[in-house]
N, CA, C and O atoms as a Tinker XYZ file with bonds, in Angstrom:
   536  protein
     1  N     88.850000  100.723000   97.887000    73     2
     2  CA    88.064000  100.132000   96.817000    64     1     3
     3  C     88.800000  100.201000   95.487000    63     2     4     5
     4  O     88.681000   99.289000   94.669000    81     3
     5  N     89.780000  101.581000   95.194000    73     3     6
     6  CA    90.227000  101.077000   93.942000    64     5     7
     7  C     91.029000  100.225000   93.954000    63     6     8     9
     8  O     90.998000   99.866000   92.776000    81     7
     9  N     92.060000   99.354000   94.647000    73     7    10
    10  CA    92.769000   98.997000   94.716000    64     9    11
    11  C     92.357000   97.425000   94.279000    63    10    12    13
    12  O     93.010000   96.623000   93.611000    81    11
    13  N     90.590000   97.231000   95.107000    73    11    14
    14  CA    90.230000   96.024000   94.551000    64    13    15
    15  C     89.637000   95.846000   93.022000    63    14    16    17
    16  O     89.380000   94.877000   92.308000    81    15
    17  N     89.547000   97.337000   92.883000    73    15    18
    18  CA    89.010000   97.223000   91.200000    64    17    19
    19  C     89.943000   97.103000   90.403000    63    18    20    21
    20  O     89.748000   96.590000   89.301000    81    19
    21  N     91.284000   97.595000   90.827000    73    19    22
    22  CA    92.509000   97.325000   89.834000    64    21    23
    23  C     93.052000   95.959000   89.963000    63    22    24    25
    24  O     94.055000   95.634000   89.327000    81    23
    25  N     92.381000   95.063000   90.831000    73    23    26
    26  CA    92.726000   94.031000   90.821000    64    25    27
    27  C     91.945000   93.100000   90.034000    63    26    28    29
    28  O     92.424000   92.164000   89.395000    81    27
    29  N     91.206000   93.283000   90.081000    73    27    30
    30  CA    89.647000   92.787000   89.642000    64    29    31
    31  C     89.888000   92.894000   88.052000    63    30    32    33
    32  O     89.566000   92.118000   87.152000    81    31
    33  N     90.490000   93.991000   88.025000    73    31    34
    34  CA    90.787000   94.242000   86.396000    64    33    35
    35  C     92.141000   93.709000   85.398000    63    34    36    37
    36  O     92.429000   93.531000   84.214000    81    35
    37  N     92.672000   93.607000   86.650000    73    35    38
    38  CA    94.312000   92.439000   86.294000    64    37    39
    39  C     93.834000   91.086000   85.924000    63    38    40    41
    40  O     94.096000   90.535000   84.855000    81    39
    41  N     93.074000   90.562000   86.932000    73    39    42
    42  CA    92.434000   88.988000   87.023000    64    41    43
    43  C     91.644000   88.989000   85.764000    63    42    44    45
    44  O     91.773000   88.061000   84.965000    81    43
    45  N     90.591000   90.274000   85.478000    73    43    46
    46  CA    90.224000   89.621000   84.184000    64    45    47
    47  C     90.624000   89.723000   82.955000    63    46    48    49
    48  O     89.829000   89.406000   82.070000    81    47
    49  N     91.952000   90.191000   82.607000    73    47    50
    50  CA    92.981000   89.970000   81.769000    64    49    51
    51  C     93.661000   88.759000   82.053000    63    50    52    53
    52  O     94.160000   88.270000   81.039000    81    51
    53  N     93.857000   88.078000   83.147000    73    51    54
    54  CA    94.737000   86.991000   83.063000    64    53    55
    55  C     93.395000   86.184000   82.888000    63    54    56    57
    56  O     93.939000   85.238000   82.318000    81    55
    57  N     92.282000   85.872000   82.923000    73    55    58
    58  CA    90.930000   84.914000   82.430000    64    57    59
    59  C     91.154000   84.983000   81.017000    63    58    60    61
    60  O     91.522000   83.983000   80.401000    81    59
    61  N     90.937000   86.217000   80.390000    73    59    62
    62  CA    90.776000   86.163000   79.234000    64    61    63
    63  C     91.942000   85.765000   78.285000    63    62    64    65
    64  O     91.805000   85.280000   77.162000    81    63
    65  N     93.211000   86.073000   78.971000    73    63    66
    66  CA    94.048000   85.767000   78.194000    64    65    67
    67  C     94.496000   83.749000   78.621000    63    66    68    69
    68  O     95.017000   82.986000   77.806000    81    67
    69  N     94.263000   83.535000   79.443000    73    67    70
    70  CA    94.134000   81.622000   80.115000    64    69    71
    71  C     92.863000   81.414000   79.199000    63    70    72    73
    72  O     93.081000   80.586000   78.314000    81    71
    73  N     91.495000   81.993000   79.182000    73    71    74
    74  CA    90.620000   81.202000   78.485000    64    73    75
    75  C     90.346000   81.457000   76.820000    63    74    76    77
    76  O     89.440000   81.045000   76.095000    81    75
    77  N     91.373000   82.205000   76.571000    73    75    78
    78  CA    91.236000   82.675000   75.270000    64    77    79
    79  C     89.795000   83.527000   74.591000    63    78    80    81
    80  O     89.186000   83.304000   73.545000    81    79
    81  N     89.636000   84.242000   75.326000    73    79    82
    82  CA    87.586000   84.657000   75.382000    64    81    83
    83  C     88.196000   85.461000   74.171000    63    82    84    85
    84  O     89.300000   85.984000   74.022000    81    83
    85  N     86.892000   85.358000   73.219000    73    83    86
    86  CA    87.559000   86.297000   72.300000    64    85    87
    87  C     86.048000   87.365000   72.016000    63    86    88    89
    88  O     85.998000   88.326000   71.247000    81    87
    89  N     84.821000   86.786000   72.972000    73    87    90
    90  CA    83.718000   87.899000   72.760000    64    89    91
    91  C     83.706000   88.716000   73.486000    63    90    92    93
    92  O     84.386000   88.618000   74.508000    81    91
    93  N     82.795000   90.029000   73.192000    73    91    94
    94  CA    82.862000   91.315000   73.455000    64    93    95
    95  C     81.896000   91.267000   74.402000    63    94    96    97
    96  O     81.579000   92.397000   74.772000    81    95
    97  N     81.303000   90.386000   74.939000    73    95    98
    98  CA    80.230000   90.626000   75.447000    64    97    99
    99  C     80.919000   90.193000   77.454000    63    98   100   101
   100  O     80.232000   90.391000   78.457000    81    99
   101  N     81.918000   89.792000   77.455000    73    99   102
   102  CA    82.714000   89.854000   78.946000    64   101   103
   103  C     83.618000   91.190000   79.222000    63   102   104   105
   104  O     84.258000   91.547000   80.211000    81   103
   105  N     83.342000   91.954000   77.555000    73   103   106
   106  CA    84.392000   93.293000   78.323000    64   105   107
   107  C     82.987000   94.456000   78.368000    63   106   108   109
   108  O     83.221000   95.452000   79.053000    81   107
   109  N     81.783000   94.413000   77.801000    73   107   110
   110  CA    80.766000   95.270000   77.053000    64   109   111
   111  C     80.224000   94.906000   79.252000    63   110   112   113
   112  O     79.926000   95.888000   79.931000    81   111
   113  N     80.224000   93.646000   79.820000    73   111   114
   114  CA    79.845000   93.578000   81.328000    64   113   115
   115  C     80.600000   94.316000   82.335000    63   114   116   117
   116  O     80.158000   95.052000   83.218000    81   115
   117  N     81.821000   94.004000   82.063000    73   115   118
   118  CA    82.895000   94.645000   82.498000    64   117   119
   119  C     82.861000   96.078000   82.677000    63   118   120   121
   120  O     82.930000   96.604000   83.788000    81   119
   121  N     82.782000   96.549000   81.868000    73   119   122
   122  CA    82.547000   97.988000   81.655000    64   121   123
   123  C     81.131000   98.746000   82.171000    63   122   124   125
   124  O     80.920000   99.781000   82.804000    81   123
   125  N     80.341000   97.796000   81.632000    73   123   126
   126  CA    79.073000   98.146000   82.753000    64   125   127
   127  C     79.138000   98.329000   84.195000    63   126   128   129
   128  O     78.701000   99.302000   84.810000    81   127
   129  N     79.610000   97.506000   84.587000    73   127   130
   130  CA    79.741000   97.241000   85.814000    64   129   131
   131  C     80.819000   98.897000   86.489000    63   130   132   133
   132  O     80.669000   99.842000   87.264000    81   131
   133  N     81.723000   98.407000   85.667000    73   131   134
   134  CA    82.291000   99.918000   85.916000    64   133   135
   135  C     81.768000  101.004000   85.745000    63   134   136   137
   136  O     81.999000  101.976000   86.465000    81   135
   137  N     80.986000  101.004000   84.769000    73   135   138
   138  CA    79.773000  102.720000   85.053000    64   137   139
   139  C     78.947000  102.974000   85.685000    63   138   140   141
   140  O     78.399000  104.068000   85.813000    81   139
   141  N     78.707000  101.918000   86.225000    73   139   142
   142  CA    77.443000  101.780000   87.486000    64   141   143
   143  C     78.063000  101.564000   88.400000    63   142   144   145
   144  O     77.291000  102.044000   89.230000    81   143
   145  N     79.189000  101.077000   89.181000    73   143   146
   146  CA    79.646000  101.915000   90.189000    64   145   147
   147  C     80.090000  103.634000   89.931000    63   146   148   149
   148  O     79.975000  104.442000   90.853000    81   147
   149  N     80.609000  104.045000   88.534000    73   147   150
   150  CA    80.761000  105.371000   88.946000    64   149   151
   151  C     79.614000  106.135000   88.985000    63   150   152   153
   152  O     79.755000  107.157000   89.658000    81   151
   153  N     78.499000  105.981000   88.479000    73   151   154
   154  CA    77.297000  106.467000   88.925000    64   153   155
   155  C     76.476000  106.271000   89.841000    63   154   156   157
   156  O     75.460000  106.959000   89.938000    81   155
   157  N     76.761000  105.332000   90.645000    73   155   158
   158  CA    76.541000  105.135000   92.161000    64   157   159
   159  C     77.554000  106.017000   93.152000    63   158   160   161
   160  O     77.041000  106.430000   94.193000    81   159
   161  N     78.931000  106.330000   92.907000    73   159   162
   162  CA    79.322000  107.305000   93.595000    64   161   163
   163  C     79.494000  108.528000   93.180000    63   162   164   165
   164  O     80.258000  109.250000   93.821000    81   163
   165  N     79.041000  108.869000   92.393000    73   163   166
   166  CA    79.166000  110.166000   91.849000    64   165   167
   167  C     77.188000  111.012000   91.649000    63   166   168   169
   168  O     76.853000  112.167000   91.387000    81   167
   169  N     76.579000  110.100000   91.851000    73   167   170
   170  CA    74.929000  110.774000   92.059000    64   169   171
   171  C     74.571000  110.779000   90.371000    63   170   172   173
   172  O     75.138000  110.395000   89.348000    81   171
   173  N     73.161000  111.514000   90.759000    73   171   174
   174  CA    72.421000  111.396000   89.041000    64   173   175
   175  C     73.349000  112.512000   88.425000    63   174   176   177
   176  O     72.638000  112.930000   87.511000    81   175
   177  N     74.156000  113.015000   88.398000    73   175   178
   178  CA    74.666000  114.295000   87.751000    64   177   179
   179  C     75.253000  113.619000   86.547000    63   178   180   181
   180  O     76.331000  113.036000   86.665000    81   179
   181  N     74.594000  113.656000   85.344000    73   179   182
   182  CA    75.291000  112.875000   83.982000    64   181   183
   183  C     76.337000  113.489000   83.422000    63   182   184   185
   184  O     77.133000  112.760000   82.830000    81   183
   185  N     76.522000  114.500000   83.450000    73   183   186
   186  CA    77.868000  115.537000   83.838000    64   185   187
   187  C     78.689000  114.863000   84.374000    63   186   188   189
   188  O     79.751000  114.660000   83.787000    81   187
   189  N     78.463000  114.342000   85.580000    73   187   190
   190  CA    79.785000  114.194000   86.549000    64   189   191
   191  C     80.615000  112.895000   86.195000    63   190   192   193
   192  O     81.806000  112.612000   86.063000    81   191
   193  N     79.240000  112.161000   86.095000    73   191   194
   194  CA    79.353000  110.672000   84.986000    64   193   195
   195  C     80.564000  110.609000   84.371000    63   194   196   197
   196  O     81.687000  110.290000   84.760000    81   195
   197  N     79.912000  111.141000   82.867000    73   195   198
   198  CA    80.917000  111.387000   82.001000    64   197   199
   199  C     81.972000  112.043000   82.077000    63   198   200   201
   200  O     82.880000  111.599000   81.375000    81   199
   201  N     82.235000  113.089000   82.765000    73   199   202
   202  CA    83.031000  114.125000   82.895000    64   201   203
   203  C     82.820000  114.752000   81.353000    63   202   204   205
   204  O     83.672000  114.391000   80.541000    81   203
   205  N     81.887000  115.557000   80.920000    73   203   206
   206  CA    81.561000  115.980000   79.653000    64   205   207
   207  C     81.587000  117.754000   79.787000    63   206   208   209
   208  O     81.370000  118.579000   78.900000    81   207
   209  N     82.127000  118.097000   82.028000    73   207   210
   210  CA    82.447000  119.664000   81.757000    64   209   211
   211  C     84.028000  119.664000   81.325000    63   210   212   213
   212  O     84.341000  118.642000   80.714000    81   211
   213  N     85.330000  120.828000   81.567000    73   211   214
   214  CA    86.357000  120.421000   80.981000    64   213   215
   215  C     86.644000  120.232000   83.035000    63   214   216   217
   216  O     85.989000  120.486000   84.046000    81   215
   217  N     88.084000  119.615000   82.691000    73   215   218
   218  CA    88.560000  118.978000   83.834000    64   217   219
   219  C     90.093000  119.027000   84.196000    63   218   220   221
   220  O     90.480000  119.535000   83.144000    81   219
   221  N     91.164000  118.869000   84.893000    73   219   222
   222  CA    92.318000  118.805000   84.991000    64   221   223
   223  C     92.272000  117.194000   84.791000    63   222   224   225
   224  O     91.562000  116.317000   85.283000    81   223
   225  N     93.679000  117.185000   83.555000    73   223   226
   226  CA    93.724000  115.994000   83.245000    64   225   227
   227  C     94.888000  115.772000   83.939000    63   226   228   229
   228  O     95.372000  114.661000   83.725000    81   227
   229  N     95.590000  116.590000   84.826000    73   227   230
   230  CA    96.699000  116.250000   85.287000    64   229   231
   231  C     97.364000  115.040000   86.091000    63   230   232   233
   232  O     96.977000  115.017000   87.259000    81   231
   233  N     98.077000  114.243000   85.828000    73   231   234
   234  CA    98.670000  113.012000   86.514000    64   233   235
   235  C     99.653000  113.088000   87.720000    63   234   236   237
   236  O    100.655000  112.407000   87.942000    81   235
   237  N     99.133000  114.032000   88.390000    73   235   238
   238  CA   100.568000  114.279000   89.027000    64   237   239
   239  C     99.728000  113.994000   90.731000    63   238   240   241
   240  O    100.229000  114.484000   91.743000    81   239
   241  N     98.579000  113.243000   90.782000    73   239   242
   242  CA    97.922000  112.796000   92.114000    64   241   243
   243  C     98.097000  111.407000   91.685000    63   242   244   245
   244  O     98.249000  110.995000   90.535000    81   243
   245  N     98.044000  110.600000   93.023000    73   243   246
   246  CA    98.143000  108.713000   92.525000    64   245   247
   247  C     97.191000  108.124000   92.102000    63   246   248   249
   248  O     97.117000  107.059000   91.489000    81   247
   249  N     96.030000  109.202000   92.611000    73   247   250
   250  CA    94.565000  108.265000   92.480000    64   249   251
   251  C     94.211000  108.557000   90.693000    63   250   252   253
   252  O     93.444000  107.847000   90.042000    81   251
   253  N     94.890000  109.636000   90.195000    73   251   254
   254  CA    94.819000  109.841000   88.765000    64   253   255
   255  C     95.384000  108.961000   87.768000    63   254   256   257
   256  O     94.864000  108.549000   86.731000    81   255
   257  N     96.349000  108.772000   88.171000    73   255   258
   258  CA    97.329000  107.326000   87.949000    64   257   259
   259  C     96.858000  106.242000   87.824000    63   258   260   261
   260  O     96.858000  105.633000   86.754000    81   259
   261  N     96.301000  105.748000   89.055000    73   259   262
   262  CA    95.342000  104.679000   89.516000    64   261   263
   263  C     93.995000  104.653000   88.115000    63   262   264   265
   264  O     93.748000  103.890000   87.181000    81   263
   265  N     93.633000  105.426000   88.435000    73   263   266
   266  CA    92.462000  105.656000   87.204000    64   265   267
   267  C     92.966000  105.707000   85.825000    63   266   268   269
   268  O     92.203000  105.449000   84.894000    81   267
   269  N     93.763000  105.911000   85.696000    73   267   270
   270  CA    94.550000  105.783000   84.020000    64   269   271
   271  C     94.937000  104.166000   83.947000    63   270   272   273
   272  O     94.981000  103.490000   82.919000    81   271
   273  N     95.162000  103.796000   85.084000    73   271   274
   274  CA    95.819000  102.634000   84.720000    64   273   275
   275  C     94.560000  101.671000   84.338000    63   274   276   277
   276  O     94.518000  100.973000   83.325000    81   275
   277  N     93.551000  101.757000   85.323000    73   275   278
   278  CA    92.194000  100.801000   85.324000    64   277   279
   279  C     91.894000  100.952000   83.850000    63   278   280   281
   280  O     91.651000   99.989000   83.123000    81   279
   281  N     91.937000  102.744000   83.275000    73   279   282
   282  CA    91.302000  102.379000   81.728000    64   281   283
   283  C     92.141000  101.532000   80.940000    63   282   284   285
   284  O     91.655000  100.816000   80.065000    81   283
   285  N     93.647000  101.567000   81.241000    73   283   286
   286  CA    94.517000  100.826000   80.149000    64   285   287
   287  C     94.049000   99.659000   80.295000    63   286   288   289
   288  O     93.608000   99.139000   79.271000    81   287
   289  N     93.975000   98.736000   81.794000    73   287   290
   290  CA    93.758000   97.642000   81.626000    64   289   291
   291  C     92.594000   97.069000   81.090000    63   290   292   293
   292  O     92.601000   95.946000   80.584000    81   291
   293  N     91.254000   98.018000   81.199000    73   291   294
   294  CA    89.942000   97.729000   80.461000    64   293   295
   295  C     90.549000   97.616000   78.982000    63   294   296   297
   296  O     90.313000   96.500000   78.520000    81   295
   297  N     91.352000   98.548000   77.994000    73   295   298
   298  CA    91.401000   98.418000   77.311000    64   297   299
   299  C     92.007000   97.414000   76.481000    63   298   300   301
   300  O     91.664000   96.857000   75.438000    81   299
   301  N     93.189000   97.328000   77.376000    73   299   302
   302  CA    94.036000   95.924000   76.730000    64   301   303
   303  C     93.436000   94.821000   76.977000    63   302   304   305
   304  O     94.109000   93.839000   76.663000    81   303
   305  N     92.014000   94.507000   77.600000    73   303   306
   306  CA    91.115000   93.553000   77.927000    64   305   307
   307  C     90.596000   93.264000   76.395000    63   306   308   309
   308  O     90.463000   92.079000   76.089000    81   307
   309  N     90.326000   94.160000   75.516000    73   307   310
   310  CA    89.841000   93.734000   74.405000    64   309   311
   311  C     91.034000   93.481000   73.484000    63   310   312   313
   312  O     90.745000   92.533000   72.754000    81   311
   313  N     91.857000   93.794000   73.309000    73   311   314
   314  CA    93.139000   93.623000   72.492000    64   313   315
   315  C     94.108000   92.520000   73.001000    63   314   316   317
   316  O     95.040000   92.385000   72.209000    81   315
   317  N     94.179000   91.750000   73.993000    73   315   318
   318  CA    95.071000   90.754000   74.608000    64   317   319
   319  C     95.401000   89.965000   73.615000    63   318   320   321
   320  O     96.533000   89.827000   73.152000    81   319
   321  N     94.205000   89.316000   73.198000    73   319   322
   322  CA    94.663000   87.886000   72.646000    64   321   323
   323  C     95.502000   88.176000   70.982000    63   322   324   325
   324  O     96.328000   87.398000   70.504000    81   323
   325  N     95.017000   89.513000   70.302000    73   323   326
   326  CA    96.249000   89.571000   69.369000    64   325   327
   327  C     97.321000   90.241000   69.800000    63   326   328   329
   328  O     97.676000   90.866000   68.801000    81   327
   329  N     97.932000   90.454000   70.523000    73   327   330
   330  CA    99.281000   90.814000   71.022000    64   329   331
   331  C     99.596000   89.258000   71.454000    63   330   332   333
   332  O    100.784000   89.060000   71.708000    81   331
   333  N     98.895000   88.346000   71.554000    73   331   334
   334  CA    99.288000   87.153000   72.228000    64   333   335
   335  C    100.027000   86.440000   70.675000    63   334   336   337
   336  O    101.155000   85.966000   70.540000    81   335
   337  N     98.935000   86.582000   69.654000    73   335   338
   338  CA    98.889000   85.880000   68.196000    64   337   339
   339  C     99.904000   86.797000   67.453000    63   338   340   341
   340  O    100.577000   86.122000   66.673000    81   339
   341  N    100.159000   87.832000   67.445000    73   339   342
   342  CA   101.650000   88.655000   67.526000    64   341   343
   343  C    102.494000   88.391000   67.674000    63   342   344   345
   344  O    103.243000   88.018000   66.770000    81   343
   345  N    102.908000   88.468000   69.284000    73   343   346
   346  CA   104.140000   87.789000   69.703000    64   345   347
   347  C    104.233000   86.136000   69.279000    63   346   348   349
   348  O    105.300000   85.806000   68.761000    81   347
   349  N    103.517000   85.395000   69.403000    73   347   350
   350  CA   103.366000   83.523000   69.460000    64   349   351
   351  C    103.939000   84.063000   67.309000    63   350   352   353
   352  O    105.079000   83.680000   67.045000    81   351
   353  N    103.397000   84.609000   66.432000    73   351   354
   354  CA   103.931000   84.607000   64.737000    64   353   355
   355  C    105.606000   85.094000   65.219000    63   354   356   357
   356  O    106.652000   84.537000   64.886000    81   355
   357  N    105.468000   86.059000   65.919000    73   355   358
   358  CA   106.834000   86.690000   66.063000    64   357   359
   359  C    106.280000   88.294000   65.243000    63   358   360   361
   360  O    105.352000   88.691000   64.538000    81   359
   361  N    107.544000   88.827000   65.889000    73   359   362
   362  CA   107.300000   90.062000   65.220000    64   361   363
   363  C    108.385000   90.377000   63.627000    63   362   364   365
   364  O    109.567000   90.717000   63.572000    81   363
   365  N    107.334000   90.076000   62.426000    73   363   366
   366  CA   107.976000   90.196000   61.385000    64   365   367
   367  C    107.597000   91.783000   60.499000    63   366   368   369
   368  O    106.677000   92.521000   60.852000    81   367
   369  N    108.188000   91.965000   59.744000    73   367   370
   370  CA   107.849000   92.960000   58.771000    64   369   371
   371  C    106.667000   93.180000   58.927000    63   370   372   373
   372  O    106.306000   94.183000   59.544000    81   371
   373  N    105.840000   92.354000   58.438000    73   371   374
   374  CA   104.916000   92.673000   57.827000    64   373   375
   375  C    103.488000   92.128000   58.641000    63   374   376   377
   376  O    102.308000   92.022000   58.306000    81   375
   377  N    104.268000   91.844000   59.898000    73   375   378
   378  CA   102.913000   92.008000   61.491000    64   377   379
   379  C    103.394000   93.443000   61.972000    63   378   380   381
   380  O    102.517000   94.070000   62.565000    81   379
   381  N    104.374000   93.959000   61.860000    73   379   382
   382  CA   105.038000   94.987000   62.903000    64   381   383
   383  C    104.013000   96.619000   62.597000    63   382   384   385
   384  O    103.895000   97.604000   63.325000    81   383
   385  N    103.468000   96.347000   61.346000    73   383   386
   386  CA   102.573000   97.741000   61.251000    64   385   387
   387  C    101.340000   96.926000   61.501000    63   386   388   389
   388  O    100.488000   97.813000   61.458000    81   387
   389  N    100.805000   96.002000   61.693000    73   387   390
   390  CA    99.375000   96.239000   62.048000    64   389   391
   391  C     99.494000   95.494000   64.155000    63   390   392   393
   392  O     98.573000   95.415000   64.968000    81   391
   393  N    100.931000   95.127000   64.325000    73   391   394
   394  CA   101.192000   95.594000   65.653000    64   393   395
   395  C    101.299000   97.127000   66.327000    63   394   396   397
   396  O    100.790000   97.478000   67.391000    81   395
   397  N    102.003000   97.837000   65.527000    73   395   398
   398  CA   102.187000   99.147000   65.842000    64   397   399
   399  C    100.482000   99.887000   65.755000    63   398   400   401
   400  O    100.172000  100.697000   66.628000    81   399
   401  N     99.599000   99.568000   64.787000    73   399   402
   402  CA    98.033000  100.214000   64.507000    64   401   403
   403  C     97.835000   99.680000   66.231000    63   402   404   405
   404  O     97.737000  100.422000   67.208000    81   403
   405  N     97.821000   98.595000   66.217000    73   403   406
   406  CA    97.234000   98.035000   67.525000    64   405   407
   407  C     97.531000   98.185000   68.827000    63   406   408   409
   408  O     97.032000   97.659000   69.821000    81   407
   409  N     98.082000   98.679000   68.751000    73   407   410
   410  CA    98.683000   98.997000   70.433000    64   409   411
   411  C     98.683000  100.689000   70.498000    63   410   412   413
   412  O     98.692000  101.308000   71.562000    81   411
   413  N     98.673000  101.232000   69.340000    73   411   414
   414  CA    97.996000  102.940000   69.165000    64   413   415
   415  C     96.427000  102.557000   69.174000    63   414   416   417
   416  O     95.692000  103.341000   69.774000    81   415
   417  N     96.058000  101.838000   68.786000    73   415   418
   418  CA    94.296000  101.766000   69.496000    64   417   419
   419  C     94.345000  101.271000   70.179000    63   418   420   421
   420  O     93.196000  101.133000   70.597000    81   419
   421  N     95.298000  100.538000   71.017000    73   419   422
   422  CA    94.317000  100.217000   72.023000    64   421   423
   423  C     94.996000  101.618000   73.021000    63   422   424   425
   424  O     94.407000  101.626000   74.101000    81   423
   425  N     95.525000  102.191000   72.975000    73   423   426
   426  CA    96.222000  103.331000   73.573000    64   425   427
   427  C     94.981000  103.940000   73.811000    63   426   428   429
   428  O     94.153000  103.792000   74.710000    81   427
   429  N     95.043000  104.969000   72.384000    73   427   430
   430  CA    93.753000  106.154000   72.266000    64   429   431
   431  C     92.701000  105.287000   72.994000    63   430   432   433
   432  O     92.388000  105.896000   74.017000    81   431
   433  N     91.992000  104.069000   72.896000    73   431   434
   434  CA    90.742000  103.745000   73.486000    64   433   435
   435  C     90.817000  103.800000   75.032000    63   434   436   437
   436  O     89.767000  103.848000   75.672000    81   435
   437  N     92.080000  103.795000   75.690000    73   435   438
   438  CA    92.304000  103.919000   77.063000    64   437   439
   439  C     91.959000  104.922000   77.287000    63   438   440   441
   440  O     91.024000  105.131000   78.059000    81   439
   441  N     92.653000  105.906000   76.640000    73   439   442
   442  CA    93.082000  107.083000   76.633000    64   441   443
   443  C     91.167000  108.018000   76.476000    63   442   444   445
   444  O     90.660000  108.890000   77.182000    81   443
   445  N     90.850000  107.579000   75.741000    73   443   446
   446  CA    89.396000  107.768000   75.921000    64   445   447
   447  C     88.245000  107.835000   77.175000    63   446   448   449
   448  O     87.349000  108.572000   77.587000    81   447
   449  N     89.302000  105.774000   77.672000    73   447   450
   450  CA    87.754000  105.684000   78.460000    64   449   451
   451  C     88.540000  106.494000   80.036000    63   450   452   453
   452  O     88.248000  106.990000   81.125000    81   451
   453  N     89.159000  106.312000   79.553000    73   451   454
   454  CA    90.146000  107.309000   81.383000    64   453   455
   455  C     89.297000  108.476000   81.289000    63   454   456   457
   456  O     88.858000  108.882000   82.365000    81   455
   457  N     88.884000  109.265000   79.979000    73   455   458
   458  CA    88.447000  111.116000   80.234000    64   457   459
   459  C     87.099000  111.066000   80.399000    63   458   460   461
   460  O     86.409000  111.920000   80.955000    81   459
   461  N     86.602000  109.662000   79.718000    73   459   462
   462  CA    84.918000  110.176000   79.902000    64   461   463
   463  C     84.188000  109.114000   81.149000    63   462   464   465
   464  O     83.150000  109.214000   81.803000    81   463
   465  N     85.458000  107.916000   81.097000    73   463   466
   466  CA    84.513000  106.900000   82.336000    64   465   467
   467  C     85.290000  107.038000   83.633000    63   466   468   469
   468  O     84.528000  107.366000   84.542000    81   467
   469  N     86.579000  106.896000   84.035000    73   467   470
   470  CA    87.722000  106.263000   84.717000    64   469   471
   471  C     87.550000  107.702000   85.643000    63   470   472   473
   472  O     87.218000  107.581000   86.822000    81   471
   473  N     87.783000  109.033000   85.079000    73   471   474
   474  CA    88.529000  110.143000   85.373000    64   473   475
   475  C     87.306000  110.307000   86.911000    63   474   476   477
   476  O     86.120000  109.976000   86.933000    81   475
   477  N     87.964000  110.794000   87.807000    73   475   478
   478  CA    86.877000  110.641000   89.260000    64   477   479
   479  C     86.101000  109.733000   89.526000    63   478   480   481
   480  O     84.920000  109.812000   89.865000    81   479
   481  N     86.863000  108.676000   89.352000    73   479   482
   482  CA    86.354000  107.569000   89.532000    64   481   483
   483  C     86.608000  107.241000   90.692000    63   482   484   485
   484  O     85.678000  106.601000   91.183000    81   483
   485  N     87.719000  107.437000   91.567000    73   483   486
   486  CA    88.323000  107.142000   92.680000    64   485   487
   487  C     88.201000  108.349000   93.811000    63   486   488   489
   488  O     88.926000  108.163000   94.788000    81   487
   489  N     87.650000  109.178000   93.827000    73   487   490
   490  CA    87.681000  110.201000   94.562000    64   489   491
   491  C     86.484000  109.897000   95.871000    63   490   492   493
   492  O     85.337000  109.469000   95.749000    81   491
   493  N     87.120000  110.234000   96.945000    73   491   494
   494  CA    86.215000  110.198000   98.072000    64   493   495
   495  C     85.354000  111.120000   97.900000    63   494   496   497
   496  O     84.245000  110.668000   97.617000    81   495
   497  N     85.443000  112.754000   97.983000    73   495   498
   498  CA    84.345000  113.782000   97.608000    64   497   499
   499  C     84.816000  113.733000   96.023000    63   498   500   501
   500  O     85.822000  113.119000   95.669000    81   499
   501  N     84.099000  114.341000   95.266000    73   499   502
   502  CA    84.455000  115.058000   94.064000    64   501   503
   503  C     84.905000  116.304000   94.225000    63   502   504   505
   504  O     85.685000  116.528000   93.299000    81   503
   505  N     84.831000  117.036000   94.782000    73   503   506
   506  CA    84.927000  118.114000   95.280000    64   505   507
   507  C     86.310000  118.274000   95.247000    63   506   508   509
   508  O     86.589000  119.471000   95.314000    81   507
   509  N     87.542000  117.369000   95.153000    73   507   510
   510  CA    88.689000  117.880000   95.958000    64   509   511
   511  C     89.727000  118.161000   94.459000    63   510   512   513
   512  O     90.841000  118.677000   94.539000    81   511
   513  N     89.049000  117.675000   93.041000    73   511   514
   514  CA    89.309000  117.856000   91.513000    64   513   515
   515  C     88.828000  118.991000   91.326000    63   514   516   517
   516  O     88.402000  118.794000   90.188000    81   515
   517  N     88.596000  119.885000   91.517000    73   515   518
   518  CA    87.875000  120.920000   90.802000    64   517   519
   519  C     87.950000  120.582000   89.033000    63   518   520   521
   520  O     88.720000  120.114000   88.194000    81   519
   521  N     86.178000  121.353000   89.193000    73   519   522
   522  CA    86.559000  121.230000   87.329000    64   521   523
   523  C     86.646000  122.569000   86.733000    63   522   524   525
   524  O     86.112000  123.469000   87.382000    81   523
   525  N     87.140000  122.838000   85.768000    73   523   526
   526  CA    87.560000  124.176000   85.120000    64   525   527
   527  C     86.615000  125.336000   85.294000    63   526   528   529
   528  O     86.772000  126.532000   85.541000    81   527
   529  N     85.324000  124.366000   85.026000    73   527   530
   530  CA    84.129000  125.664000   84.821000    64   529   531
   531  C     83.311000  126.051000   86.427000    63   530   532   533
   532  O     82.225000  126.509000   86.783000    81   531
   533  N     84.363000  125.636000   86.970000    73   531   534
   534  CA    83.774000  126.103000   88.668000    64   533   535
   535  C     84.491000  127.220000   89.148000    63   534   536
   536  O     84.244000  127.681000   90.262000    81   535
């Protein structure tokens, strides 16, 4: 299954960036959709949800990987089309710092939704992550 969600999540970067979508309201679904499957496999535990106990953030399993990558691509889902209007001006002086702001947010916002949405997202039990406070 992740494999079709990381696909699922490629395709709707190449939509948005072919249809030029520029509302929030195809990534605000998107993302839904993604929390309601992780709360369909993960049970009512709003804890487990979020991951709001502490956790190993470590990258050194694939499926962790896998899950880092799904948040990048959620994230660069909202940021596409100015990296598109970026590159298409060119990169001059005086785009190159509010290119550089932009690609550090859209970083940290990955980087976000990986710890509180993404992170055991892919796990057959939960059980096999331990979290710190167990």
């Amino acid at each position: 299954m992740k494999y079709n969600i990381i696909f699922g999540l490629v395709m709707f970067n190449v939509l948005i960036f072919i249809y030029k979508i520029e509302s929030i309201v195809p990534f605000l679904i998107v993302a839904g959709l993604l929390g309601l499957y992780k709360g369909t496999q993960t049970g009512p535990d709003f804890k487990k949800i979020f991951n709001i106990h502490k956790v190993d953030l470590s990258l050194k399993e694939s499926t962790t990987r896998i899950e880092l990558l799904g948040a990048l691509l959620v994230s660069l889902s909202t940021d596409i089309l100015l990296f598109k209007y970026y590159f298409n001006d060119g990169i001059l002086s005086a785009n190159l710092f509010y290119l550089v702001f932009q690609v550090l947010y859209s970083f940290l916002f990955g980087l976000f939704m990986f710890r509180f949405l993404f992170l055991n997202m892919f796990e057959e039990s939960h059980n096999s992550r331990k979290s710190m406070n167990q």
